[in-house]
C-alpha positions in Angstrom: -2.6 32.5 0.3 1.2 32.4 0.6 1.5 34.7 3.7 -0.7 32.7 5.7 1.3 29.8 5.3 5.1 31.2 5.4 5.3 34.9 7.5 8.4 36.9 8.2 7.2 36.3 12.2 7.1 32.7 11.8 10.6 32.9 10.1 12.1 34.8 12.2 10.7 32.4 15.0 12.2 29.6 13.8 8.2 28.3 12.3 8.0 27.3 9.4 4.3 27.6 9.5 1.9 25.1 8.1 3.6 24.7 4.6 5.9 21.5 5.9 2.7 19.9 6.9 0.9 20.2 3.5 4.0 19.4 1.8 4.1 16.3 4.3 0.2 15.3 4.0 1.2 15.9 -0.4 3.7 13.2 -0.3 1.8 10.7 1.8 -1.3 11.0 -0.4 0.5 11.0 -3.5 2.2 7.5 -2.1 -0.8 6.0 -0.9 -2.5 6.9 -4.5 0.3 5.1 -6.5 -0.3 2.1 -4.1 -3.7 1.5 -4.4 -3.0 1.8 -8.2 -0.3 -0.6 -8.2 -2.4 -2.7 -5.9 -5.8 -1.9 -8.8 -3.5 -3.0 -11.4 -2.3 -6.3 -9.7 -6.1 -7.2 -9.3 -7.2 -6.3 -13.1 -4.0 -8.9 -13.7 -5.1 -11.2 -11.7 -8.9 -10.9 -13.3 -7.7 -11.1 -16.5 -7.4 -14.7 -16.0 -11.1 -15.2 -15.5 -11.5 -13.0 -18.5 -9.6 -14.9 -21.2 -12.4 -17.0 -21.8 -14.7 -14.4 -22.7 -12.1 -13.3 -25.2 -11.5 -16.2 -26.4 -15.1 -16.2 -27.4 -15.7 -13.2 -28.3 -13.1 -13.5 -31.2 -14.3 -17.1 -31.9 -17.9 -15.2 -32.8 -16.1 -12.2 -35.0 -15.1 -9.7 -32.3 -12.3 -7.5 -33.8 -9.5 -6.5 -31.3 -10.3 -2.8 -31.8 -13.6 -3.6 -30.2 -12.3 -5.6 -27.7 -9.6 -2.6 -26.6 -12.5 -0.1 -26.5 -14.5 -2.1 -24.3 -11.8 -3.0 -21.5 -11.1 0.7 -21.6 -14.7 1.6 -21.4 -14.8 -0.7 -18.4 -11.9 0.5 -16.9 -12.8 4.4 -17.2 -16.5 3.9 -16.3 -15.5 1.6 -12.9 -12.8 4.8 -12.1 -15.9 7.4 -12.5 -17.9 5.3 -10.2 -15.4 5.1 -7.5 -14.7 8.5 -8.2 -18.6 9.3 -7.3 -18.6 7.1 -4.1 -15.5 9.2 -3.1 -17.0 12.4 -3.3 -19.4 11.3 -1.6 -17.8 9.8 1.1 -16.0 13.2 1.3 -19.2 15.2 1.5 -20.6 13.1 4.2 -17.2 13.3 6.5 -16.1 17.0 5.5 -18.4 18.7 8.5 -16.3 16.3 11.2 -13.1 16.8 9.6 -13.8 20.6 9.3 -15.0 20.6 13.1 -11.4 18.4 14.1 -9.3 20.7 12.1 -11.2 24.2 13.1 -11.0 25.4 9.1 -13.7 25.7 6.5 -13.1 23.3 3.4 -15.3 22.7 1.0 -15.5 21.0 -2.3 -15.7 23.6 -5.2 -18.9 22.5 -7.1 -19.7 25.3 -9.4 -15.7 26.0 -10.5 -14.9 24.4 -13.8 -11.0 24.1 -13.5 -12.0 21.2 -10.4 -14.2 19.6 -12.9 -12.0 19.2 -15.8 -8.8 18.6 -13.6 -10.5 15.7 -11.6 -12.2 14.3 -15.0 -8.7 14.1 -16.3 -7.5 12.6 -12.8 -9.9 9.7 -13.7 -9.3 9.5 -17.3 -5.7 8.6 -16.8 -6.4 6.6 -13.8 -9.1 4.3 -15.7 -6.2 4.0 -18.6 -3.7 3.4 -16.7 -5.7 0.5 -15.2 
């Protein structure tokens, strides 16, 4: 909550409390995220190279371009949910050390549906955008 983050002590102490940190750790994790999908989407360019061929036969056989734009996306959205697994993973597995280094409790919210549906969206316009 709010108070924990911004009291009239620490005001009046000159603290700002921990709310210039987040807002700190925010923007750096927001920057590194639009790197490493400018750096995705430089690779998928780069790939694409190796993939004209298949195209190019693929249309040769009959393949209509709808099919062909529902499969790259396909590709794209199901490669984003896999990473998305190995993260949360990777996050479970490291979330006892960082808890221990930062003396707080986090935990990911499993059973709340709002976490769901925000990061299924998260990777649905990642894997587009891709």
């Amino acid at each position: 909550d709010d108070d924990h983050l911004r009291t009239e002590l620490a005001v009046l102490e000159g603290f700002t409390g921990f709310i210039s940190y987040i807002k700190m750790f925010s923007l750096i994790g927001s920057l590194v995220l639009l790197i490493a999908c400018i750096n995705f989407m430089n690779l998928s360019t780069a790939r694409s190279e190796k993939r004209a061929k298949e195209v190019g036969i693929r249309k040769a056989i009959g393949s209509l371009r709808t099919s062909l734009i529902f499969q790259f996306l396909t590709e794209s959205i199901l490669i984003t949910l896999f990473a998305f697994i190995v993260s949360l993973l990777i996050v479970q597995l490291t979330l006892p050390a960082f808890n221990d280094l930062i003396k707080v409790s986090l935990s990911i919210p499993w059973e709340n549906a709002y976490f769901w549906m925000s990061m299924m969206g998260y990777v649905l316009i990642t894997g587009l955008m891709r």
